[in-house]
TILUMVO-823809 format. One record per residue: x, y, z of N, C-alpha, C, O in turn; residue number from 1. Coordinates in Angstrom, 3 decimals, decimal comma. Example, Ala and Ser with C-alpha at 12.3 -4.5 7.8 and 13.67 -1.06 7.14 Angstrom:
! residues 2
<dotor <13,190 -5,690 7,800> <12,300 -4,500 7,800> <13,200 -3,300 7,800> <14,236 -3,319 8,465> 1>,
<dotor <12,850 -2,250 7,080> <13,670 -1,060 7,140> <12,900 0,030 7,870> <13,409 1,138 8,039> 2>,
***
This chain:
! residues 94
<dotor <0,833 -1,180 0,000> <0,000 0,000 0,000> <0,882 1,249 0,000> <1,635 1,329 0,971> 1>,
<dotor <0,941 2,259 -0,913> <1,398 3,401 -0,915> <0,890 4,280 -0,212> <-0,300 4,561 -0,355> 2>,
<dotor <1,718 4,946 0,754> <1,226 6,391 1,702> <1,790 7,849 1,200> <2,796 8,025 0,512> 3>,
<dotor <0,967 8,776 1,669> <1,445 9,814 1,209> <3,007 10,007 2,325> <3,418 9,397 3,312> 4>,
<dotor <3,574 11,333 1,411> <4,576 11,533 2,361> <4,144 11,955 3,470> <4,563 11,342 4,452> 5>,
<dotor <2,998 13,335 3,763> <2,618 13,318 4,853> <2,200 12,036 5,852> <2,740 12,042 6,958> 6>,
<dotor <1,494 11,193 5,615> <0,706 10,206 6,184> <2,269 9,402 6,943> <2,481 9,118 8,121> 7>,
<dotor <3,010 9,247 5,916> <4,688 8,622 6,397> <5,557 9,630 7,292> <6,543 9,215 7,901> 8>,
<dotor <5,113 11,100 7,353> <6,017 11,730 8,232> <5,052 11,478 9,669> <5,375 11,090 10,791> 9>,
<dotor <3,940 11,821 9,179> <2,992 11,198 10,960> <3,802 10,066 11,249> <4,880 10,145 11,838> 10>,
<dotor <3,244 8,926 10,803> <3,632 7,642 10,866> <5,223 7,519 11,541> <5,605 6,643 12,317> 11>,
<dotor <5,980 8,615 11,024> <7,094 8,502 11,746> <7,825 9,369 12,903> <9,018 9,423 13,204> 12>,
<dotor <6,981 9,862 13,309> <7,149 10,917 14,077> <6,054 9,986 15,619> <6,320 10,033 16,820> 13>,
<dotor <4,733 9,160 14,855> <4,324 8,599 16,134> <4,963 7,304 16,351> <4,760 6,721 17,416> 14>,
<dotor <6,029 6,577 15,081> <6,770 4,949 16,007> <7,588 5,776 17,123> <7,523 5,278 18,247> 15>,
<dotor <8,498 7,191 16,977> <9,435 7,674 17,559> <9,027 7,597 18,768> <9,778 7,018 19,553> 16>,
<dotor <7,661 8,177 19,313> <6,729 8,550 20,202> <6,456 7,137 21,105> <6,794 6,955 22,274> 17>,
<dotor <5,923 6,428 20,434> <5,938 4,875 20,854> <7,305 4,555 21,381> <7,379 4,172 22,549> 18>,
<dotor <8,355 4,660 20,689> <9,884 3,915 21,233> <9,512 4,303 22,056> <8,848 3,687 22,889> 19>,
<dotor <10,036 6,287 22,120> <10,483 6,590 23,867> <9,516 6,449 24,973> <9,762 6,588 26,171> 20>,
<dotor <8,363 6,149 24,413> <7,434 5,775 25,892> <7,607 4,518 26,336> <7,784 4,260 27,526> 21>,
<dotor <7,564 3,556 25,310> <7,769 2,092 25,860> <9,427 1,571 26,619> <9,796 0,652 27,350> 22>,
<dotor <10,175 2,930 25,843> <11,488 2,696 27,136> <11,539 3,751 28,166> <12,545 3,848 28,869> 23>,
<dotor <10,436 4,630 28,329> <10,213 5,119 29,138> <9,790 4,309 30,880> <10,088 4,459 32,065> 24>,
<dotor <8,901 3,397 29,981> <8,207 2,424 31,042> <9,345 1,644 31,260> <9,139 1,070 32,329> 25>,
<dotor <10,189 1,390 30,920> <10,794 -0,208 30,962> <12,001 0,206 31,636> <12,535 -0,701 32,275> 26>,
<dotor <12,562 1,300 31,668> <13,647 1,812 32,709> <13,194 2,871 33,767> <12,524 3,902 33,722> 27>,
<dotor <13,900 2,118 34,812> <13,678 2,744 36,230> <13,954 4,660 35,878> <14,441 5,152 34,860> 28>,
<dotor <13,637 5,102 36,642> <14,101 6,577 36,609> <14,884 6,493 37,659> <14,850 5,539 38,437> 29>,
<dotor <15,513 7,301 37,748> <17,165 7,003 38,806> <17,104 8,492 39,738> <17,945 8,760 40,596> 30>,
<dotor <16,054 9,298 39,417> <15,847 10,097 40,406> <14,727 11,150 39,865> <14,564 11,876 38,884> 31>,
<dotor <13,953 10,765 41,241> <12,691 11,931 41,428> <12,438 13,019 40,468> <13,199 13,983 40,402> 32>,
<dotor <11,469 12,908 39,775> <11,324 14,082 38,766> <12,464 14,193 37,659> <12,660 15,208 36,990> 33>,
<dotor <13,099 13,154 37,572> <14,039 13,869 36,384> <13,605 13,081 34,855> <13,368 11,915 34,537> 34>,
<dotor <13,641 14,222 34,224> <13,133 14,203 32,507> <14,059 13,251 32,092> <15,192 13,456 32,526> 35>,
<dotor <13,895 12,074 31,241> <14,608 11,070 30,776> <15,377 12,031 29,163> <14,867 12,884 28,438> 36>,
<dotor <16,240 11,621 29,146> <16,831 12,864 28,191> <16,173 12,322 26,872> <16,740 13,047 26,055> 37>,
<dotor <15,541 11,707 26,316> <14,930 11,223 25,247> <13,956 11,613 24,985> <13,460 11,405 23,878> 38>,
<dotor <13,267 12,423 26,081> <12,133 13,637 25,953> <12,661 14,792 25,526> <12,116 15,458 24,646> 39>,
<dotor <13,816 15,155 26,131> <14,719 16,166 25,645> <14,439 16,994 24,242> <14,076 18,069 23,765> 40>,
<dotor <14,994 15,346 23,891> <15,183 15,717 22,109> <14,139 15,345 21,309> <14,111 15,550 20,095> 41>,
<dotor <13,415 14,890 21,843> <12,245 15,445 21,111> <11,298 17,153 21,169> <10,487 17,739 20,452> 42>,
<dotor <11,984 17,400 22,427> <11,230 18,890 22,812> <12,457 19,602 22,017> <12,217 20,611 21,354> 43>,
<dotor <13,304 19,260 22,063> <14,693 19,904 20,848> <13,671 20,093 19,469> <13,236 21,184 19,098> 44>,
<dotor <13,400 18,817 18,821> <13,211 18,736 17,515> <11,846 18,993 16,655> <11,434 18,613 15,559> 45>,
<dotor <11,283 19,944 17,842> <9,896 19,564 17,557> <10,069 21,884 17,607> <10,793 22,646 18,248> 46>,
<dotor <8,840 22,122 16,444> <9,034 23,556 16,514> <7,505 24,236 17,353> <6,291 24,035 17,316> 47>,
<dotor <8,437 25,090 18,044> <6,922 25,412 18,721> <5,699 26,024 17,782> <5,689 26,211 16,565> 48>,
<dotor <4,887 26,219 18,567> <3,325 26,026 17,809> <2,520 27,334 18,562> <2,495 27,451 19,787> 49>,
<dotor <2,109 27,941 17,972> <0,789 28,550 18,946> <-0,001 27,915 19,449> <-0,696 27,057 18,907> 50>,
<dotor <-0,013 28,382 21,026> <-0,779 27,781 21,576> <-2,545 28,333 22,234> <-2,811 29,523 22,403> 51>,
<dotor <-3,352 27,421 22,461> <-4,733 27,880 22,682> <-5,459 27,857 23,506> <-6,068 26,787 23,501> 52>,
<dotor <-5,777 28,553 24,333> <-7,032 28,411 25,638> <-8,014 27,751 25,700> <-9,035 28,289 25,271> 53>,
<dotor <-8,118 26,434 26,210> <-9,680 25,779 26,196> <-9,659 25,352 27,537> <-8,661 25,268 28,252> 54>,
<dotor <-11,013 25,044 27,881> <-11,304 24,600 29,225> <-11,857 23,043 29,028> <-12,796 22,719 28,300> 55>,
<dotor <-10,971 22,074 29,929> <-10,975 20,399 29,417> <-10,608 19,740 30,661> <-9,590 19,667 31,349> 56>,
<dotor <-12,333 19,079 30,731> <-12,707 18,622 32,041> <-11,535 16,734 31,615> <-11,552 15,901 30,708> 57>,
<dotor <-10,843 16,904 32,729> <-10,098 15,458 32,308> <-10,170 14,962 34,265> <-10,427 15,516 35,334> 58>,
<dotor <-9,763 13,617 33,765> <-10,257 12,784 34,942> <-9,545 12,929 35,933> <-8,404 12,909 35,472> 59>,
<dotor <-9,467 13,095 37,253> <-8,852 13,558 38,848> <-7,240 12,293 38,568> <-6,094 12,630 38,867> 60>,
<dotor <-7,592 10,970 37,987> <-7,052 10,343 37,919> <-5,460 10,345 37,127> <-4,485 9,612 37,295> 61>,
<dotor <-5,662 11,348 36,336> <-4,878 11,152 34,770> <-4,382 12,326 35,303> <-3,200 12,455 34,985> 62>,
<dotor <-4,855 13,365 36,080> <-4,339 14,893 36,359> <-3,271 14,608 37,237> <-2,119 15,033 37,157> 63>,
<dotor <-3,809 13,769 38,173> <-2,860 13,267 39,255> <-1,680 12,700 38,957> <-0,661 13,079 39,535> 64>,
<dotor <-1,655 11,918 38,210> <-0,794 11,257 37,715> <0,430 12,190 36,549> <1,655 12,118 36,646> 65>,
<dotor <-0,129 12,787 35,794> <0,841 13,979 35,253> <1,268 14,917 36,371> <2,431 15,319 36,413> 66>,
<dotor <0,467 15,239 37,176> <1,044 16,215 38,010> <2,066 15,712 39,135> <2,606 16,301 40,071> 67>,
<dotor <2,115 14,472 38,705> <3,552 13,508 40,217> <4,396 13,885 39,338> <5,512 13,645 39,798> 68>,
<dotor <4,494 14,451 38,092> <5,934 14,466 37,434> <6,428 15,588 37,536> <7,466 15,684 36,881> 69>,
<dotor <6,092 16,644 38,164> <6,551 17,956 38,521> <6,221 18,945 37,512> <5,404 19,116 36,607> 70>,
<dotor <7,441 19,657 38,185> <6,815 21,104 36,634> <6,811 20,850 35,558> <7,699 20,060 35,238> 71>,
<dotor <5,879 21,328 34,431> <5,954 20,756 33,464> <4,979 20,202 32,934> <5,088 19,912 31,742> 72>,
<dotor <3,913 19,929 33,539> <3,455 18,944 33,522> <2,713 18,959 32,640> <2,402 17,985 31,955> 73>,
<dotor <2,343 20,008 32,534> <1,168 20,084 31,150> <1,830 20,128 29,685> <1,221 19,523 28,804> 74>,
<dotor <2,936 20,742 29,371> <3,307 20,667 28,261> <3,502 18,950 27,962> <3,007 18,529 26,917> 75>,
<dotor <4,061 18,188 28,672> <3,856 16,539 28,901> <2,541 15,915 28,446> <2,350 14,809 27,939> 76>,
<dotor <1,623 16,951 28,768> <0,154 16,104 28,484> <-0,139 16,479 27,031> <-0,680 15,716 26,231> 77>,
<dotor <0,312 17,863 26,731> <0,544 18,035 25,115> <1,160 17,375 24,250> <0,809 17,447 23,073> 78>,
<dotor <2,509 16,365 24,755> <2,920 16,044 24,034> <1,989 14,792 23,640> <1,761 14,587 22,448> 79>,
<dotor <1,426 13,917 24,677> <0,794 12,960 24,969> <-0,592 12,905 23,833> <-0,776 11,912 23,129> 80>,
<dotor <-1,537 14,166 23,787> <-2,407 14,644 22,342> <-1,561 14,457 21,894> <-1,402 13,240 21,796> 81>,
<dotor <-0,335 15,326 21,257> <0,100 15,204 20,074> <0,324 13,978 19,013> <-0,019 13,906 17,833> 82>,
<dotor <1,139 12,876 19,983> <1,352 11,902 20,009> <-0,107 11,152 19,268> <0,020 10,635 18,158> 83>,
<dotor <-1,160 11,144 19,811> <-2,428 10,713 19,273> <-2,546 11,422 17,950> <-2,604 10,720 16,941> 84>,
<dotor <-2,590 12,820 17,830> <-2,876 13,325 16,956> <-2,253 12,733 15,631> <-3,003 12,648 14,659> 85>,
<dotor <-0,634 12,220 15,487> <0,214 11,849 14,498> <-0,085 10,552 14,431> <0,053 10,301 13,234> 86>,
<dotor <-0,489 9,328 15,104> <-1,295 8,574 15,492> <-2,659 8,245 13,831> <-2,839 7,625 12,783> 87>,
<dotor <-3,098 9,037 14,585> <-4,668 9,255 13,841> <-4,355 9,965 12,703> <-4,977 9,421 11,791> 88>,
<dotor <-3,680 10,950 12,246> <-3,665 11,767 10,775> <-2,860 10,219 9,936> <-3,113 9,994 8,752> 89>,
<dotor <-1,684 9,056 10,944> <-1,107 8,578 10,172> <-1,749 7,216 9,997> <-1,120 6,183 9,767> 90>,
<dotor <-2,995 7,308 10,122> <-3,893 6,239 10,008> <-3,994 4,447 10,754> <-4,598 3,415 10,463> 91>,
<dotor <-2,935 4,923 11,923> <-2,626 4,119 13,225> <-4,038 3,899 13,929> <-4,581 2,826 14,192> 92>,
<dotor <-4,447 5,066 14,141> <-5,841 4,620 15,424> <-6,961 5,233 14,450> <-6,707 6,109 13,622> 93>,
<dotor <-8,248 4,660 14,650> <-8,991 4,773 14,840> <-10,106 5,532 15,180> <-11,187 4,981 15,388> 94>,
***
């Protein structure tokens, strides 16, 4: 099946997304709050965006849980959409 190039730059921008989370999970963090440098470079390689004001009722559960990771925390949950977003344009989900 042939993809567009766009559909292949999603597509490759969300396996990247996939690696570093699944070795995100799979190695210990070696101290409290610290950014695994593989987030780093993706916040390196990625160009900022305007950003937008909405109000987004999300679950006590999922807030909590981003917010144990310290400051930051929300741009983290952006990346986390984003991640879906390249996902779904690259015809991964559903």
């Amino acid at each position: 099946m042939r993809t567009s190039k766009i559909k292949r730059a999603h597509f490759n921008y969300f396996l990247d997304v996939m690696t570093d989370i699944e070795w995100d999970l799979q190695q210990p963090l070696l101290a409290r709050e610290r950014v695994p440098p593989l987030w780093h470079e993706i916040a390196r390689n990625r160009l900022p965006k305007k950003k937008g004001k909405v109000t987004l009722g999300i679950e006590e559960d999922v807030v909590k849980f981003f917010r144990s990771m310290g400051r930051g925390y929300q741009p983290k949950m952006n990346d986390v959409l984003r991640a879906w977003m390249h996902g779904r344009l690259a015809d991964l989900i559903e």
